[in-house]
N, C-alpha and C positions, 0 to 999 in steps of 0.2 A: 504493500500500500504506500509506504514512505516512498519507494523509488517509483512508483506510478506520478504520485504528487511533485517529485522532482520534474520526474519527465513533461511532465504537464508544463512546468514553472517555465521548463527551458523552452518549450515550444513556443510556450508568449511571448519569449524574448526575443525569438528568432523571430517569429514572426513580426512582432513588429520593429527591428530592427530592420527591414524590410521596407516599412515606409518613413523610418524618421533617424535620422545622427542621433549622437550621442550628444548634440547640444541643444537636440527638442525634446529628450527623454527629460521630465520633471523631475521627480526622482534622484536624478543621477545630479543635475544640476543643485537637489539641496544639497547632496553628498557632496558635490565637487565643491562647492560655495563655504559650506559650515568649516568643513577642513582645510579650508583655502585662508579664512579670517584667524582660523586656531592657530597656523602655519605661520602666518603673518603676529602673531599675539608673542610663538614661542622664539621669534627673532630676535624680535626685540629685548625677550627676560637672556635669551641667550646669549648676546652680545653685554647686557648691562650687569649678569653676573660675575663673569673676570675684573671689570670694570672696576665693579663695586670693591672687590676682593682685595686688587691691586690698589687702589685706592687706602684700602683701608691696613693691609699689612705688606705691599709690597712683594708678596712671595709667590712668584707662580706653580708653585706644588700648592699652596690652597688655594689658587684660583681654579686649580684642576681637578681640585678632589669633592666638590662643590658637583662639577661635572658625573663624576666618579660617581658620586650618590647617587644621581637621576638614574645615570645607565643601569648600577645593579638593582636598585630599585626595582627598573623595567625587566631586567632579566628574571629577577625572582616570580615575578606576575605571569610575564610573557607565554610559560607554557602552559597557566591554568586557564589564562584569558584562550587561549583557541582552544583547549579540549570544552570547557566553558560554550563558546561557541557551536559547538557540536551537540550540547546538551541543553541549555537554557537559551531562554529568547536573546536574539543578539539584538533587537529592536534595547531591552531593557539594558542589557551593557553597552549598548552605544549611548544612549542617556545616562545613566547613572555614572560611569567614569569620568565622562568631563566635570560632572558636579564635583567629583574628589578633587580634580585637577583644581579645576576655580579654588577651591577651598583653602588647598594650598599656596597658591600662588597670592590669592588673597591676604592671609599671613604673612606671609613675606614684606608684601607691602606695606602691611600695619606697621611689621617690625621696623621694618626702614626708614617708613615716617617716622617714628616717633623717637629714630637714635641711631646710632651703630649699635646694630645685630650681633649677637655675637657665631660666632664662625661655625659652632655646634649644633646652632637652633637652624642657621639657614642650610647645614649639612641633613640634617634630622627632616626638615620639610620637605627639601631635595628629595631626600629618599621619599617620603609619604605622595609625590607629585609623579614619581618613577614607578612606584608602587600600582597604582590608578595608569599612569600609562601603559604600563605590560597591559594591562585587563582591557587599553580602549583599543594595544597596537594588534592582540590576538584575533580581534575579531576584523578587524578592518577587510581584509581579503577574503571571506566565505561572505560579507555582507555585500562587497561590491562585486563577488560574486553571483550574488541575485539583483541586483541593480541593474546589471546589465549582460550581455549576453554575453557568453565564452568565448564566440570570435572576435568580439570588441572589448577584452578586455586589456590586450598587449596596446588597443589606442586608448584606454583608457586609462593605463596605467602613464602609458606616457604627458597625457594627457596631466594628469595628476603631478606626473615631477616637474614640467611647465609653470602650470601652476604655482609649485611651493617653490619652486628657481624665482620664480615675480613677487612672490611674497615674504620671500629673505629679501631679492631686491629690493625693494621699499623699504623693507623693516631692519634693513642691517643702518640706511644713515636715520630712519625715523630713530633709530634705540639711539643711535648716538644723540640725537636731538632732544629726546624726552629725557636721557639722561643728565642733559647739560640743562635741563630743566629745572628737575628737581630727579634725585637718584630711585623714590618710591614710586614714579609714574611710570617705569617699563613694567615693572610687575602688577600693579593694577589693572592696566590693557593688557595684557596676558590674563588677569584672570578674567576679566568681560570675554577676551576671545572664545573663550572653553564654553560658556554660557550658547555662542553660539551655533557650537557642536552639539549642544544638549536639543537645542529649538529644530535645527536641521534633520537630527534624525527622528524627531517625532511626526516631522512633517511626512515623512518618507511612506508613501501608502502602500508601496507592494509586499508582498508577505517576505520577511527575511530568513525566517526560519530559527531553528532547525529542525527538520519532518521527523514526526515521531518516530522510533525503529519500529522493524516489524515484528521483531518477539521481544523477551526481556534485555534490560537496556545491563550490558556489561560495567564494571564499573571504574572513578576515573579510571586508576593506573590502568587499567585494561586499554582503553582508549588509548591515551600515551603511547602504550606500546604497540600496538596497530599504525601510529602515526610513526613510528620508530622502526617497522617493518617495512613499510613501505619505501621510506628513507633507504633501506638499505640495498632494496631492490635496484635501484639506481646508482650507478657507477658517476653519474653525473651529478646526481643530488651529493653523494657524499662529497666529491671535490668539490664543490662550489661552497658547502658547509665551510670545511676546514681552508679553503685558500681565500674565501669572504673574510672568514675570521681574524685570520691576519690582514686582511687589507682593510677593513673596519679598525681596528687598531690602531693601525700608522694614520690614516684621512684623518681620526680624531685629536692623535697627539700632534699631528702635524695644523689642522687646523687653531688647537691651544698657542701652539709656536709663530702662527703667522700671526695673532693678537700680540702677544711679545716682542714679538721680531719691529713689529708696526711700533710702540711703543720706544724700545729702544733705538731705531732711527728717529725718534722723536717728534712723533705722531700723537696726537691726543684722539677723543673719543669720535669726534668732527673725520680726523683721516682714519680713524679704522672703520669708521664707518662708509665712507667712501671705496676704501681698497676691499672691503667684503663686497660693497655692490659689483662692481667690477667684475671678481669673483663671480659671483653669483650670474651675473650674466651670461658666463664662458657655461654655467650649468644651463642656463635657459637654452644656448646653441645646442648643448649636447641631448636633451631633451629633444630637439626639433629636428637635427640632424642624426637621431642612434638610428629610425628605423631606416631611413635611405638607409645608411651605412651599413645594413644588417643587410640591405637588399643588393647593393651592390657591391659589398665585399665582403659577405661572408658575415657568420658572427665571429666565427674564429678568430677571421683578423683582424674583427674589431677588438677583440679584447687583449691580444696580442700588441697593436696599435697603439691602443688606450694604455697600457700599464707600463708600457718604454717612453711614452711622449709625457706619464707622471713623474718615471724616473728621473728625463730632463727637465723637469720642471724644479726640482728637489735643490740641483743644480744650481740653476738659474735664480733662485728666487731669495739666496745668501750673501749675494754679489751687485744685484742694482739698490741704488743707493735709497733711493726715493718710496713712501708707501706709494702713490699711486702706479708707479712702477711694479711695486709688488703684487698689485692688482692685477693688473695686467699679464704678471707670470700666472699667477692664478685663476684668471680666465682657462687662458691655454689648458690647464691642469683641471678645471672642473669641466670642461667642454670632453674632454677625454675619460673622465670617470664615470659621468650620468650615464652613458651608453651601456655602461658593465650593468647596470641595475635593468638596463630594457631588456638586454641581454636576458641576465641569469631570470628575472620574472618571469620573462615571458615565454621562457621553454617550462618552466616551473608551473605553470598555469597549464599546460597544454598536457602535461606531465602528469599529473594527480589529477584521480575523479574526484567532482564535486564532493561526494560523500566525506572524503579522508581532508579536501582543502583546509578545513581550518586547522586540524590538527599537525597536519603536515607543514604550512604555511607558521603556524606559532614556534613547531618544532625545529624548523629549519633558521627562522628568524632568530631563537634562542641561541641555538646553535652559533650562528653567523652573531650573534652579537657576546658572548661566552668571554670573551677576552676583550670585548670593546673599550669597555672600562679602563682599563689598563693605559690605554693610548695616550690620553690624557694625560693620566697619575703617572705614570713613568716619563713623558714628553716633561711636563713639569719638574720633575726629579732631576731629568737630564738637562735642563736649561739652566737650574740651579749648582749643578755639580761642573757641566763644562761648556755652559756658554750655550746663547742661543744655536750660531753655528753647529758647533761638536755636537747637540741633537740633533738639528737636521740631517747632518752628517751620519749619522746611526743611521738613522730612519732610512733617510737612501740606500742605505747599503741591505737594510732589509725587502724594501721596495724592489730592488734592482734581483734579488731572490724569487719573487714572487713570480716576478716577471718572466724569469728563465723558465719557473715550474709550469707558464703555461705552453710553452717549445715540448718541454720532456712529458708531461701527460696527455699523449695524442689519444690513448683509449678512453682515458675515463670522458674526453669531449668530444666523442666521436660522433653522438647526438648533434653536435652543434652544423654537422656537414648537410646534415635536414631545415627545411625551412620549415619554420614552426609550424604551418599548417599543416606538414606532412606527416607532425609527430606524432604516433596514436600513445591512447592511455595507457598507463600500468595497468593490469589487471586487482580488480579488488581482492582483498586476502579473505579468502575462505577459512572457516573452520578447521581442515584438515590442514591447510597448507601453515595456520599459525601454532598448530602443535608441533609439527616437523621443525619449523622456525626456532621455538623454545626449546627444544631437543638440541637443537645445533648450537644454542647458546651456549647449551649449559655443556654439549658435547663437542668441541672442534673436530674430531676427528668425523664427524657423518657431517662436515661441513661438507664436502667435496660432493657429497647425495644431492647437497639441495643448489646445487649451484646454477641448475637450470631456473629457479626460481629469483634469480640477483642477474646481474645488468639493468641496459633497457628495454625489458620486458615489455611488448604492446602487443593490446589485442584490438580483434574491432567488437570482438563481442563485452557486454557487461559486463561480465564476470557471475557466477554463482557458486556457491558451496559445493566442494569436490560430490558428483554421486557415486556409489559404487557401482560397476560392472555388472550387465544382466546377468553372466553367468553367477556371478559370487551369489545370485541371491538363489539361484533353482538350485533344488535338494540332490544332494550327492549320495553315490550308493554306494560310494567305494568306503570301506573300511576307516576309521580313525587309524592313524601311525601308532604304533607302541610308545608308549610314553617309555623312557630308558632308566634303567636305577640310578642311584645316583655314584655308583661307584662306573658308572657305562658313559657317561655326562666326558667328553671331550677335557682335556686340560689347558688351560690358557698358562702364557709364560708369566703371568704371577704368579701363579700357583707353582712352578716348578722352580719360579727363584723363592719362594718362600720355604720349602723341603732343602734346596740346596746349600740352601745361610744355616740351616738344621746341624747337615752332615759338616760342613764347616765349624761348627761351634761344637761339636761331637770330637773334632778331630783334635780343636784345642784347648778342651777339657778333658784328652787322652782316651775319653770312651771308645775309639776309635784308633786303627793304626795309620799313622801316615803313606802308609803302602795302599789302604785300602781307598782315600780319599780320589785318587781317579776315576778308579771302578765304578764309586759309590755316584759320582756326579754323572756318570755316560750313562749311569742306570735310568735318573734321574732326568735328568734331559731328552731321553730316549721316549721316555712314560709317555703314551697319549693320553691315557684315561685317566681320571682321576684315582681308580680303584688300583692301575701302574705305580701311580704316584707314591700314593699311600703303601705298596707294597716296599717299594724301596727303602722308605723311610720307618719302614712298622715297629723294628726296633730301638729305635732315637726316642728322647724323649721331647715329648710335646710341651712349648712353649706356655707357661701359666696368662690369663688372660691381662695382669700387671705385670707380669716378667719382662723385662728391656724395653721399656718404652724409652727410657730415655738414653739414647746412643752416643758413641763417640764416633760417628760417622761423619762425612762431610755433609752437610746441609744440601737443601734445593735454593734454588734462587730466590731471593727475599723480596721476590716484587712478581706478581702476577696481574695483568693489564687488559681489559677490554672495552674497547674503545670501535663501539658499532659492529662490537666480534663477542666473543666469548671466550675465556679461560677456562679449567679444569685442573683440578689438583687432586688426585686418586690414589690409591694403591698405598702397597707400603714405602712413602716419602718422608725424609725427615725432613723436619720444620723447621726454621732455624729461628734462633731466639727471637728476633725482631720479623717481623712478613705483613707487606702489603698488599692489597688486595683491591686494584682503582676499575669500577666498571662505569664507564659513562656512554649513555645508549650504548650499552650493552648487558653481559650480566657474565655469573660464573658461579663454580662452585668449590669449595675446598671443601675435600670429604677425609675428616680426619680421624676413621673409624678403623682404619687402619694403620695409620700414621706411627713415626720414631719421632721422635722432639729433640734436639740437638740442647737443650738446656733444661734445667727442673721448671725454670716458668717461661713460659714464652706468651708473648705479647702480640695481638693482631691487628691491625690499623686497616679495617673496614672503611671504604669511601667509595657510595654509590649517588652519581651524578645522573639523575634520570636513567638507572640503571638497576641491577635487582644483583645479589649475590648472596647466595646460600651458603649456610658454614653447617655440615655432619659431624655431630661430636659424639664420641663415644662415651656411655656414662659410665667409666673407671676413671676419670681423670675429674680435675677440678675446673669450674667455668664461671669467668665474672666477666658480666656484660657493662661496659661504663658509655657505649657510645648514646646519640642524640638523634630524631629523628626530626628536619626541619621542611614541612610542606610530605614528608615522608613517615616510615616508620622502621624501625630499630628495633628489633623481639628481641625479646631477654629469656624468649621459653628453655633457651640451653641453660641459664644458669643456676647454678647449683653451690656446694659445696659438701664434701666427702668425708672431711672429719678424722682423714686415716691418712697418718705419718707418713711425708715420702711419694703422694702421690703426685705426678704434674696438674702444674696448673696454668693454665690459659686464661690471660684478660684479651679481650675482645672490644678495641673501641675505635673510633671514626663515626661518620655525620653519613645519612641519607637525605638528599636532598633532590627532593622530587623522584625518588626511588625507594626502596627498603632494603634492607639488609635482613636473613632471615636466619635464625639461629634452631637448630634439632639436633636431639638427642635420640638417638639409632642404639637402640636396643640388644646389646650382646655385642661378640665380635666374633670374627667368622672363625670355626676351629681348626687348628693344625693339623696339616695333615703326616 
């Protein structure tokens, strides 16, 4: 029923997309309008915050941590604001966040009229302003995904960075003006702007959604993860994730640098505000000229193009003397970057079904902004430590990296050699295909099984839940297989290095003659069966179920990592006193049920980053859980305590944030054979 009601939606949209642009749809024009004033409102607070900062202590690391707030703010929101989307009316979170916004920027104002602020209050609303933005940025894209139709959304989006390129224009020298006013009036027109995102989307009459499902509705993290499968399916989403990420970094700390830089050739708030128009202009070009340049050269080499003519820009922009000159490098340099956003959008849109958009879209944005923050807060660090120059100077060299990775990843953008019209959809994740999915998280090695489910996967059809095979369902006459004893059960090579550490420990505790220690392991090695196994070993004695856990062995590697993949930690491995465990969109598992411990306590540093990681404990040893669970959860079901002299003991801590971390205790441990 949900996907009938989609279908429907979209057919209105075609169709009357049919007889009217995209600037007699109503509609679209509240949406382009309301966000166009808001766009114009956050110019202004953003130009007059350094300002203000500078002004008041001089240091440009607090004028970038001010920054800092907003971004993590939005980062922490960001992925619940689109799963959000996927669940609750997006009509109401388009309304209700800007009111947060107002709220805060509002305050601001107060503060600033009525004194100098101090630098923790205006950090703390930051954050509360950033907060409300994740929630208003998550839905933005599944909403003007029903605003307007699919094929018109790559001019829409363009359309949109047009737009907020003329609305920085304006409001980079209006901020410098209203600041030489009085310093509390950029943040008051900021908060009336938000007001007029709140009016704009109530106006908005077509249904935004989102369609109710059509059996029981999964819960979040389930969603998350769905938007996280799908991600991964794509060879293209992944690298635009991680090489977005670093280039959102640098544009941030490099734009903190050009306010400084302006300042230090001795420029007041009149010329930075003139050299961001400028600026901002070269964005207006790149807006108007990405999709030509998408049609007649490729997207490829646009973005190839664009990320070596930012490199010269880096260059260039340390050397002329003058702000308005500076401007003018920065033309050049934002005319070359808008393109990348037409770019990666707009296969991004053509890429995910409507269904998964917001999820996928909040996930990806998150993602791509994950390190934004930083940009800034280290751009400022670095201006403080070695000069404006000596930052830029970083920056380039990072920049001039980024560049090269788009020469050497011709697979993962092999997508880009299609014109977006020709890109069909990923297929939707079925039932079956996201068991297999979690399987492979949690298993690497049956990664290699599901590999036809990863790349660019397109289908023309919808997608539906795997069905089984008409044969599998009609009744079979043939006999069930003998089930096998369990001494007939095949032997895996755990099992026979676990017998063989036996007759080695046998050999030097003398039970054993060193003459017999070859025979005994050929025996052993030889064994298929388990019941071989066992025979080899029948006269050894068997390991007590607390006997040598903790070893003088060499350890495993104290860091285990998944990052859009999955880890596994199994069998008998020793632990080493210290061991990390980082799954960010991804997950893993350490199964420590049969585990050696290289120390009597060892310590585990859990950190799951929109990511899930399981910890098997066996209940012979000792477990305290100290980790935190933030927007996430952190089980403590593993912890215990045993009481009895001598046992190991495992602390278990790190932060879930936007993922869990899950902690059991497994019942017995497997007997020796």
């Amino acid at each position: 029923m949900a996907e009938a009601q989609s279908a429907a939606v979209e057919s209105r949209s075609e169709a009357d997309s049919a007889l009217r642009s995209l600037w007699r749809n109503l509609d679209y024009m509240y949406w382009w309008t309301g966000n166009g004033v808001s766009t114009l409102g956050t110019s202004i607070s953003t130009l007059a915050f350094p300002l203000l900062v500078l002004h008041a202590t001089g240091s440009a690391a607090q004028a970038g941590s001010i920054t800092a707030c907003h971004m993590i703010g939005t980062l922490v929101t960001l992925p619940l604001g689109g799963t959000l989307a996927d669940r609750v009316s997006r009509r109401a979170l388009m309304v209700l966040a800007p009111l947060l916004q107002a709220l805060a920027m509002g305050t601001i104002a107060l503060l600033v009229h009525r004194g100098d602020p101090a630098i923790a209050a205006l950090d703390a609303l930051a954050l509360a302003g950033g907060l409300a933005a994740g929630l208003r940025s998550g839905v933005s894209m599944p909403a003007l995904r029903r605003i307007v139709p699919k094929e018109q959304v790559s001019a829409a989006t363009a359309q949109g960075m047009g737009r907020d390129m003329v609305a920085r224009l304006v409001g980079a020298p209006l901020g410098g003006l209203l600041y030489s006013l009085a310093r509390w009036v950029p943040f008051l027109f900021d908060a009336v702007s938000f007001l007029f995102v709140t009016l704009a989307s109530a106006l908005i009459r077509r249904p935004l959604g989102p369609d109710g499902p059509a059996g029981p509705r999964p819960g979040v993290f389930a969603d998350m993860a769905d938007g996280l499968r799908m991600i991964r399916r794509s060879d293209y989403l992944v690298f635009t994730i991680l090489w977005g990420a670093a280039l959102n970094a640098v544009t941030e700390g490099f734009t903190l640098l050009f306010v400084v830089l302006v300042q230090f050739r001795g420029g007041g708030p009149t010329e930075v505000g003139t050299a961001s128009s400028l600026a901002l202009a070269g964005g207006l070009l790149g807006s108007v000229a990405g999709p030509a340049l998408m049609r007649g050269l490729g997207a490829r080499t646009v973005l190839r193009l664009a990320a070596w003519m930012f490199v010269a820009c880096f260059g260039a922009v340390v050397w002329v003397p003058r702000p308005w000159q500076i401007g003018l490098v920065l033309l050049v340099a934002m005319a070359s970057i808008v393109p990348l956003n037409v770019v990666t959008e707009s296969y991004q849109v053509r890429l995910v079904p409507d269904a998964y958009l917001g999820r996928v879209a909040s996930a990806h944005r998150f993602s791509v902004q994950v390190v934004q923050w930083a940009g800034p807060l280290g751009a400022g660090l670095l201006a403080d430590a070695l000069g404006v120059r000596g930052a830029i100077g970083v920056l380039a060299v990072v920049m001039a990296v980024l560049a090269l990775a788009l020469h050497v990843a011709r697979h993962h953008l092999r997508i880009l050699d299609r014109p977006p019209a020709e890109v069909r959809e990923l297929a939707p994740i079925s039932p079956a295909a996201a068991v297999r999915e979690q399987d492979a998280t949690a298993r690497p090695e049956i990664l290699a099984s599901t590999a036809v489910e990863k790349g660019d996967r397109m289908t023309e059809h919808p997608g539906f839940p795997d069905r089984a095979r008409p044969e599998a369902d009609a009744p079979s006459s043939a006999s069930p297989p003998a089930v096998p004893s369990a001494d007939g059960i095949l032997a895996a090579d755990r099992d026979r290095d676990l017998v063989a550490e036996r007759v080695r420990t046998a050999v030097a505790e003398g039970r054993l003659e060193l003459a017999e220690l070859d025979e005994r392991l050929a025996a052993v090695y030889a064994a298929r069966t388990l019941g071989e196994l066992k025979a080899a070993g029948l006269d050894l004695p068997v390991p007590g179920p607390r006997d040598a856990l903790v070893v003088d062995r060499t350890p495993a590697s104290p860091l285990a990592v998944g990052v859009f993949g999955g880890f596994a930690r199994r069998g008998e491995w020793v632990v080493p006193p210290r061991f990390t465990a980082l799954s960010v969109w991804g997950g893993g598992r350490l199964d420590l049920t049969e585990a050696r411990f290289a120390g009597q306590e060892t310590e585990i540093r859990a950190v799951a980053l929109w990511g899930a990681t399981e910890i098997l404990l066996p209940e012979d040893i000792e477990v305290e859980v100290k980790g935190f669970g933030l927007f996430g959860v952190f089980g403590r079901r593993g912890a215990r305590r045993t009481g009895r002299p001598g046992t190991p003991r495992v602390v278990i801590k790190g932060v879930a944030l936007f993922g869990f971390v899950k902690t059991r205790t497994v019942t017995g441990r497997p007997p020796g054979y």
